[in-house]
N, C-alpha and C positions, 0 to 999 in steps of 0.2 A: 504494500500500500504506500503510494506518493503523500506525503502530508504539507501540504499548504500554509503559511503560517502571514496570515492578513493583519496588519498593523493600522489599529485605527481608534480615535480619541475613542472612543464609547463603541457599544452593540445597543444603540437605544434606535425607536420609530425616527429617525430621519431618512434622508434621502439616499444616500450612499450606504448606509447599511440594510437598508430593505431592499434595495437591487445588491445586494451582494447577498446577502440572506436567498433571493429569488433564487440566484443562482446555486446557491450550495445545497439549496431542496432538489435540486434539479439534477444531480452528479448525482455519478453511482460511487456509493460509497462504500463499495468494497476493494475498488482502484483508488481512489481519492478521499484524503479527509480535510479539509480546511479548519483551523485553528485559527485564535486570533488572542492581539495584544492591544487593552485596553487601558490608558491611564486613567482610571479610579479606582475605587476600594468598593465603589457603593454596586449593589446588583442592578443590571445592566436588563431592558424589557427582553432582549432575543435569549439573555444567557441559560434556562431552563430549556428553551427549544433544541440550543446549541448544543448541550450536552447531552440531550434525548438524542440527536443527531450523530453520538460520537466525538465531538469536538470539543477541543480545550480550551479554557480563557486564562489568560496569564492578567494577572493585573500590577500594574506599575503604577504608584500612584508617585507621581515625582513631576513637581514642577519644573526644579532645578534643570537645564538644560546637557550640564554635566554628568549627574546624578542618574539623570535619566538613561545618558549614552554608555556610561558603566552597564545600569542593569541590562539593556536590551544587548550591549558586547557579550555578557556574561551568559543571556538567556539563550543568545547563540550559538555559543561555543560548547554549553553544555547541552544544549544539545544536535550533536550532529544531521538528526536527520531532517531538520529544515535545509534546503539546497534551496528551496526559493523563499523567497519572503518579500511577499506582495504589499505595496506600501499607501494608505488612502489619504491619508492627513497631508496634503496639496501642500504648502511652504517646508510645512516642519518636517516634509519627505525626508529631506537634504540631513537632517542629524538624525535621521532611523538609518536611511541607507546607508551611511559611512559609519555607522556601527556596523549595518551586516559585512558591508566592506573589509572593517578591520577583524572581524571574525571569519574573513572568510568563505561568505555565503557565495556559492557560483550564480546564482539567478537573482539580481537585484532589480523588484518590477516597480516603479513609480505611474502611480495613477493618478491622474488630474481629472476630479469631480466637476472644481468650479470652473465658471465661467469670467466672474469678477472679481477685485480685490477687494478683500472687507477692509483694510486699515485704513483708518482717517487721517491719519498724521502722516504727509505726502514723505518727507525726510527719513525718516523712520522706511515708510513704504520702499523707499529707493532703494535703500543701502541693504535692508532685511531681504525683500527681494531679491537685490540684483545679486547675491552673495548664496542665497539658499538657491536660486533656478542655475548657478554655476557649478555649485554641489551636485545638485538631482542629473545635471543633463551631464555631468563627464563620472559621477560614480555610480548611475543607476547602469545597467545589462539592457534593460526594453521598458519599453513606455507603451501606455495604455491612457487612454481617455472619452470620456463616454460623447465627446463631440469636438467638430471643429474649434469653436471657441476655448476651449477648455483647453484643449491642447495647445492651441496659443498661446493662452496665459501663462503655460506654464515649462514648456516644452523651447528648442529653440529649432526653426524653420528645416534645417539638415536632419534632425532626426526621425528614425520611421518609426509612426506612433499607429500601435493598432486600436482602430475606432471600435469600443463595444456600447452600443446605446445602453442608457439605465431604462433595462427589459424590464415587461410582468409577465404573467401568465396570461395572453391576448384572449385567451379561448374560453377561460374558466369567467376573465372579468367580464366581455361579452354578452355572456348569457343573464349579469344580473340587473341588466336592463328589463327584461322581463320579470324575471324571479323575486327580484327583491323591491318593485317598485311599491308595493307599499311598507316599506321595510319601516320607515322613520314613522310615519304615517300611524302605525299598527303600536308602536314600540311606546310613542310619547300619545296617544289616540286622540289623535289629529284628524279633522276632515280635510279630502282631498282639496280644497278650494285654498287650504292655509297656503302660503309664500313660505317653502321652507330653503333657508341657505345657510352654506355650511363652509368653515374655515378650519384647515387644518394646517396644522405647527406649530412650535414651541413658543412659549410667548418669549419673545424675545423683540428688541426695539426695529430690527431689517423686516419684522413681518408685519410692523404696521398694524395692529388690532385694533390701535385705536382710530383709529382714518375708520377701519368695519364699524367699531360702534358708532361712529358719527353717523353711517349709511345708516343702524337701527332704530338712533332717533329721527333721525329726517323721517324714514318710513312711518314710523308710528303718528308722527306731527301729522300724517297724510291721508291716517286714517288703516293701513294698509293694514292687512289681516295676515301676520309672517312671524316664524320663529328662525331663530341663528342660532346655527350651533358654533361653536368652538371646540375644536377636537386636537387637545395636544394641554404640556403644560410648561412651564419654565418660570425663572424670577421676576417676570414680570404679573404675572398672574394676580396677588392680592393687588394690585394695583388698577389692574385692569377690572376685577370685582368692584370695586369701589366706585369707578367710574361708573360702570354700568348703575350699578347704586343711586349715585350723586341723580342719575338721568331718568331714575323710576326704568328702567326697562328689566329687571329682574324677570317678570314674566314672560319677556320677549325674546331674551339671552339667556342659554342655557352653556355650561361649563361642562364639558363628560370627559376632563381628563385624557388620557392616552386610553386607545383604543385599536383591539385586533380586530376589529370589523369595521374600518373607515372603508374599504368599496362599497361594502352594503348601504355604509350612511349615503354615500355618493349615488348610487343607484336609486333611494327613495327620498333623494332631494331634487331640486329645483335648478339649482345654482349653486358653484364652487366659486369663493371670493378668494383672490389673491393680489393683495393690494402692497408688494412686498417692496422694502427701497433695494433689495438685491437678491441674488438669486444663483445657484449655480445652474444644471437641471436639473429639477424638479421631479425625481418620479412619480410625485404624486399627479404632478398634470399629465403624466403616460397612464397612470392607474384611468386618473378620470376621464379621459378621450378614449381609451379601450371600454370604461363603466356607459359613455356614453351621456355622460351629464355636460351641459354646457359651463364653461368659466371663462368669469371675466376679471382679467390679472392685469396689474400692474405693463406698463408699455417700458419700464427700465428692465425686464425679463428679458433676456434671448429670444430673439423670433426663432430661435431652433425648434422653441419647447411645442410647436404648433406643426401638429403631422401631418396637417391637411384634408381633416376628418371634420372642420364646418364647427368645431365645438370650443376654440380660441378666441376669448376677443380681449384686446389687448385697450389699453383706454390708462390717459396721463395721471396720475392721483393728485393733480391739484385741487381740487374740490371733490368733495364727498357725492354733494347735489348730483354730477356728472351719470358719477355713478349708479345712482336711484335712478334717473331718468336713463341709463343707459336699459334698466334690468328686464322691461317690458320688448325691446330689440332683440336682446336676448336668448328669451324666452320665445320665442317668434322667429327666431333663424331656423332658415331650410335644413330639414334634417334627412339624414343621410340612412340606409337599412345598416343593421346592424351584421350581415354578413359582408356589407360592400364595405363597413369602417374595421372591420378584424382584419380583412382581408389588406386594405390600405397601412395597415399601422405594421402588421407582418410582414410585409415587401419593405418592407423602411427597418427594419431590421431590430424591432425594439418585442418582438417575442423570445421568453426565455430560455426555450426550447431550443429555439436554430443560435443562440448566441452564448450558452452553455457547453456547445461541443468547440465553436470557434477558440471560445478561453481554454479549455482541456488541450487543442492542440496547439493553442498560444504555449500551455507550460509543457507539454513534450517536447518546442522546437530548441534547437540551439542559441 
């Protein structure tokens, strides 16, 4: 058995570990196991599944930059039978890989998720950059990223980067356009006639929640008959509670935390909001164009993340207003059969199925 050993801040519902998650359901796991290295202490939402799976979590909780490239020298050396060590964490690639380096490892893969740079501080952004993409691109082995932009950001133009879209399972989410359409509906017993819209991600300040709750008041001030869910959690959260508070819309906003059934919500809702100030790509916008729900996200998003399935619509986030008056367009765009959008989104390369065996002979090759 080959063992894999994936290095990535967390195994929590984000974006690059739910497409790497798709994937490792998908391998046969009696050739293959993937492993991974997590800097926390605290349990991790995949790490129960991970280990039902056969796979191991190492966790490093080390801020220190030093500190950290000991342990991961250390986790390598002792154990030999990592030969690759696939790397996700986009800037801080550059001090995991020159660990595996200095231990040794023969397959050093650097994966660029994002699209954008998060740092605000442009000085900072130069020198940190221009110094970690000089590491990753002369001591990674091969490079992988889930799109052309991504790979730009992170990649330098000479190298061959193999493209893997962040896959789902095209066929399974597909069908819960039918199946689960009144999933939300049944769940919270809602009549068919309510506005229900749904955001999913970490509260955190790039995902803009609160721009959403401005849409929930306007709505309400409107008369409009709708509930918003929020599907995810993080530090901003009590805050964003309060808010909701301050604006009476408690009844209107509901909080469900981290959840293993966000296609289903996606399937008996309305509308996906993503009003985000940045973004890499988003698997969730591949979940929700295979589920078949319309979203309408922020226009500072990659135009990548739009497969051409009629269910993107992209719109500026300077005003909230925009967006309420965008949501009835919407709601009201041409819609497409549900074999003709499976079928579109799987020639585009983002099923898990055909892009699981691509990475298998990714780690066979030389």
């Amino acid at each position: 058995m080959k063992r894999i050993l994936h290095i990535t801040g967390s195994m929590n519902r984000a974006g690059a570990e739910t497409m790497l998650m798709n994937l490792y359901r998908e391998i046969d796991r009696t050739e293959y196991q993937f492993d991974f290295v997590v800097f926390t202490n605290k349990k991790t939402d995949y790490e129960d599944e991970i280990i039902s799976l056969g796979g191991r979590i190492y966790k490093i909780n080390e801020s220190n930059p030093l500190k950290r490239f000991k342990a991961l020298k250390h986790l390598f050396i002792t154990n030999e039978d990592y030969q690759i060590v696939h790397c996700h964490t986009n800037f801080s690639n550059a001090l995991h890989l020159l660990a595996a380096k200095f231990a040794k490892v023969k397959k050093r893969i650097a994966h660029s998720h994002n699209t954008v740079d998060k740092s605000h501080n442009k000085t900072i952004r130069f020198f940190y950059h221009s110094i970690s993409k000089f590491i990753i691109n002369n001591v990674a082995t091969h490079f992988v990223s889930c799109g052309q932009e991504a790979s730009d950001l992170l990649f330098y133009k000479n190298k061959k980067v193999l493209l893997i879209p962040n896959s789902v399972d095209v066929t399974s989410l597909s069908n819960f356009e039918n199946t689960h359409k009144n999933y939300v509906n049944e769940m919270f017993n809602l009549e068919s006639t309510v506005l229900k819209l749904i955001q999913v991600g970490r509260f955190q300040n790039e995902k803009n929640h609160e721009f959403t709750i401005e849409i929930a008041n306007l709505l309400k001030s409107k008369g409009v008959n709708f509930k918003m869910f929020f599907l995810g959690v993080g530090e901003l959260e009590h805050i964003l509670k309060n808010k909701v508070s301050e604006l009476n819309l408690e009844k209107e906003v509901v909080f469900l935390g981290i959840r293993s059934d966000v296609p289903e919500f996606m399937a008996g809702s309305d509308i996906l909001l993503m009003p985000s100030l940045y973004e890499g790509f988003p698997v969730v916008l591949v979940e929700s164009q295979a589920v078949g729900i319309p979203s309408l996200i922020s226009d500072l998003i990659s135009r990548e993340v739009d497969l051409g399935v009629g269910k993107i619509f992209f719109e500026d986030i300077t005003k909230p207003q925009i967006w309420v008056d965008q949501i009835n367009n919407v709601m009201n765009s041409k819609k497409i059969s549900t074999i003709d959008r499976l079928d579109i989104i799987t020639k585009k390369g983002f099923d898990t199925k055909s892009n699981v065996q691509f990475l298998l002979e990714f780690y066979n090759s030389n």
